[in-house]
N, C-alpha and C positions, 0 to 999 in steps of 0.2 A: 503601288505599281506606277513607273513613270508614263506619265501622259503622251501621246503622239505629240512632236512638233511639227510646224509646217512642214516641211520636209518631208519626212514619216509619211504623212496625210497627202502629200503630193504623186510621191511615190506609188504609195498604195494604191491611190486609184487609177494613175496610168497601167500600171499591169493589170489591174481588172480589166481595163477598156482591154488592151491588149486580146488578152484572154477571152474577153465574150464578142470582139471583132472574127476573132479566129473561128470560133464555136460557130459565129453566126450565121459566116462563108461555108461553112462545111454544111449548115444546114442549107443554106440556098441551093447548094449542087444536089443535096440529095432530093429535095422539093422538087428542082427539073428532073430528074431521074427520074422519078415515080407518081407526082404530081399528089401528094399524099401532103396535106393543108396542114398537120400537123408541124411539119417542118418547117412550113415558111412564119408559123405563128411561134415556133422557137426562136428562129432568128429575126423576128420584130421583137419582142420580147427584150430578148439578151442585146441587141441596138438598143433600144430605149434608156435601157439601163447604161450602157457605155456611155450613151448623152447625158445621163444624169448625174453621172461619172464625171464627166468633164466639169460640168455646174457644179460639183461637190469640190472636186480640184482648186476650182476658180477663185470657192470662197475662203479657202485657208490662208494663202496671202493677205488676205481680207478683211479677219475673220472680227479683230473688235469694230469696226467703222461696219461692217456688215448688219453684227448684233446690235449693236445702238443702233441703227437705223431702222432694221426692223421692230425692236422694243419700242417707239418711239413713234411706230406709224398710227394711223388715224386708229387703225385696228389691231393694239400691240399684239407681235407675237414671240414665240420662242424659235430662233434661228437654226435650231437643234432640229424638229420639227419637219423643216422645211424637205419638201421630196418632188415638187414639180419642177422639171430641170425648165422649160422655158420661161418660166414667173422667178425662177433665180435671176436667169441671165437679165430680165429686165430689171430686176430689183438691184442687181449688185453693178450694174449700169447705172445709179444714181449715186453710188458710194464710189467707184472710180470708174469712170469710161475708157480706161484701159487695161482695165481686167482680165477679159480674153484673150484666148491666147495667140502671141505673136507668130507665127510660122513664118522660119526663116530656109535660106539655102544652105548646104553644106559648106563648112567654112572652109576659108582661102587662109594659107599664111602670107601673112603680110609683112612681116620683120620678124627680127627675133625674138620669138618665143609671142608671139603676136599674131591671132588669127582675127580673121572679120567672116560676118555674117549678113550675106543680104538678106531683103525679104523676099519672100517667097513669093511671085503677083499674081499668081491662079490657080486655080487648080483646087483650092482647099473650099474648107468650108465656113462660110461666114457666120455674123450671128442670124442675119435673116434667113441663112438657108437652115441654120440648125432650127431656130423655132417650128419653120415650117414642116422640117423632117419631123423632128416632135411632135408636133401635134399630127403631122399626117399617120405616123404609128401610134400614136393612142388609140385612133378609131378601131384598130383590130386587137385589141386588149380584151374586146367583151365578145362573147357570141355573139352569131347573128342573129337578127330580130326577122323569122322566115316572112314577114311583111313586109319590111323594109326592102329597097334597093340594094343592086350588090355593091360591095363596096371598094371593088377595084382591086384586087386580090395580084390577079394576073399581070394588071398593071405598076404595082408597087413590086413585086417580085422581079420584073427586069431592072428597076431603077437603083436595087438593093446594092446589086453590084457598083454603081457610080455611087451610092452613099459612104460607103466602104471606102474607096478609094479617096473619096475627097476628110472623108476624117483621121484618115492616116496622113494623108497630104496634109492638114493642118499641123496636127500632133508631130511627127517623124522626128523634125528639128523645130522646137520655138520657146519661146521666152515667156517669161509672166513676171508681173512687177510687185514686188512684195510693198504692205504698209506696215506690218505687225513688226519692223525692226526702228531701231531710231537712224540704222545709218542707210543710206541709197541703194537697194538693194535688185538686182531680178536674179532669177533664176533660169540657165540653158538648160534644157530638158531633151535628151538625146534619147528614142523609143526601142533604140538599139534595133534587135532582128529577133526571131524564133529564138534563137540558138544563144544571142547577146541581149541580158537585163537592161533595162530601164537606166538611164543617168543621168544624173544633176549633175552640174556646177555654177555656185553664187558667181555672180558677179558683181561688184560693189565698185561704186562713182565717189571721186572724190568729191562733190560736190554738188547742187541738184543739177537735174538732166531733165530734159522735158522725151517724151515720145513724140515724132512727130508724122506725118501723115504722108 
């Protein structure tokens, strides 16, 4: 059976995100409708995952300079393994610091057969905000401990909706920089809509190119 290539593996998980963004929001609405806790702990849940999603995406570009990094740390491990999306994002930030993804603006044409893409300057979501969303939804992974303090339930529920939007605002339209080819490679990744699939196209530099800031 032919193995996923990058691509393959790119793909696939943006439509997961897709998919459990969608599932997530339908459950938030129905959690206000009825205040019934089961629903807002589906839609943490299926969020978390989407994020883990995005960390699984990140490291196919990646993916040898990934593996030997991690094979190779103080405490080798197997990169296969790996499942906590914000201990990715910082691990795979020592093998390229421009791994995450670019979020750009809807492209302009600019001559023939020649479009451009700005970047996008707010709105989305960083990597600081994603660990934090991260880990702030792990805490409701586990029941409560009826000793414990509450843990903000009410509060995380209104915020879901601005998470939602700022991880679509990242995703919608951006780039990512491949290492796994020999020639200068990224990837446009277009989220399409409900109704319009997921889209790539390479883009390839004659030459190096640096990202810059």
């Amino acid at each position: 059976m032919r193995q996923p290539d990058i691509e393959d593996i790119y793909l696939k998980n943006m439509r997961d995100i897709k998919r459990r963004l969608k599932y997530s929001e339908i459950q938030i609405h129905e959690f206000k409708n009825n205040q019934e806790y089961l629903f807002l702990e589906n839609a943490i849940l299926h969020t978390r995952k989407a994020l883990e999603c995005i960390a699984y995406a990140s490291i196919a570009p990646n993916k040898k300079a990934y593996s030997k990094f991690r094979s190779e740390a103080k405490k080798p491990a197997d990169f296969r393994k790996d499942y906590h999306g914000a201990k990715i994002l910082k691990q795979l930030g020592m093998v390229n610091k421009e791994f995450y993804p670019l979020p750009l603006t809807e492209p302009k044409l600019v001559g023939v057969r020649q479009w451009h893409y700005d970047r996008l300057k707010n709105g989305y979501l960083t990597k600081k905000q994603y660990i934090k969303l991260y880990d702030r939804l792990g805490k409701f992974l586990h029941s409560d401990n009826p000793w414990d303090n509450d843990k903000g339930y009410l509060n995380l529920a209104k915020d879901m909706m601005e998470g939602f939007s700022k991880i679509r605002a990242l995703l919608q339209i951006h780039a990512t920089f491949v290492q796994e080819t020999e020639c200068r490679l990224s990837f446009v990744v277009d989220m399409g809509t409900e109704e319009k699939d997921v889209s790539i196209f390479k883009a390839i530099a004659d030459g190096t190119f640096k990202v810059g800031t």
